[in-house]
N, C-alpha and C positions, 0 to 999 in steps of 0.2 A: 504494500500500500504506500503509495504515496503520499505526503505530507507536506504542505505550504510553510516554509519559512515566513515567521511572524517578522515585520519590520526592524524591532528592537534587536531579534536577535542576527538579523542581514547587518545591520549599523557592527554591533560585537563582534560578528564571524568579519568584516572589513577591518575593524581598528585590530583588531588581532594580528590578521595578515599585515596591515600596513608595520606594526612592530614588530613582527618578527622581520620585514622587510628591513626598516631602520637597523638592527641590528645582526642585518647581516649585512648591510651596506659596511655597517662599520668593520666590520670583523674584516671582510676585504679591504677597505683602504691599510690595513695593517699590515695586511699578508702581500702587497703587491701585485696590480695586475698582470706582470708576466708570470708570476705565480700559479695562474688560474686554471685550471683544465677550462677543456673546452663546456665540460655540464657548468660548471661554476660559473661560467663567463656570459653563455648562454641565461642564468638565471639572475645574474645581475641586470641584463641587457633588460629582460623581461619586467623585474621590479621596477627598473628604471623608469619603460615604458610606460609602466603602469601609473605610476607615482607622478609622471607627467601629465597621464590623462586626467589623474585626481585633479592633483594642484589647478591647471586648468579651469576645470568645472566648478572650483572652490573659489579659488583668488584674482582669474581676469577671464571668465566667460564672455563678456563682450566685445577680447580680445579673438580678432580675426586670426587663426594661426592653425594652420593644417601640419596634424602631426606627423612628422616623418615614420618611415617603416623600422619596423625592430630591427630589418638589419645594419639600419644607422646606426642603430642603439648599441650593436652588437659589435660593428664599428670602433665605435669613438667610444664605448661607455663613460657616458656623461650627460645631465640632460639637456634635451634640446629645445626648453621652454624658452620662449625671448626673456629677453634684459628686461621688458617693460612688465610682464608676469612677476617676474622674482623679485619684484622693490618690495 
């Protein structure tokens, strides 16, 4: 049987992920990107990606800005939100 996530706990199962995101962000900038295997690299990219989409939608939705593809992300790891987002 299938069961509907209630709202409050969508919000929880998101701020969960997003911190364990934040703390594995950190845990990589310690270890070095050339460090990374390719899973590891591959799941930063993805956080990234994601953590951009949030911020976005949270801090300049009215900001015109088409997000680039994960595999920029996977690229460069780094985000690719404008200057004008991040103030």
């Amino acid at each position: 049987m299938k069961m509907a996530m209630s709202d409050s706990l969508k919000q929880k199962t998101i701020l969960s992920l997003l911190l364990a995101s934040c703390l594995s962000l950190t845990a990589f900038a310690t270890i070095g990107i050339s460090d990374l295997s390719d899973i590891e690299r591959d799941a930063l990219a993805l956080e990234l990606y994601l953590l951009d989409k949030k911020d976005h939608e949270e801090y300049c939705p009215t900001l015109q800005w088409e997000q680039p593809s994960l595999e920029i992300y996977k690229e460069q790891l780094l985000s690719q939100l404008p200057e004008e987002c991040k103030q």
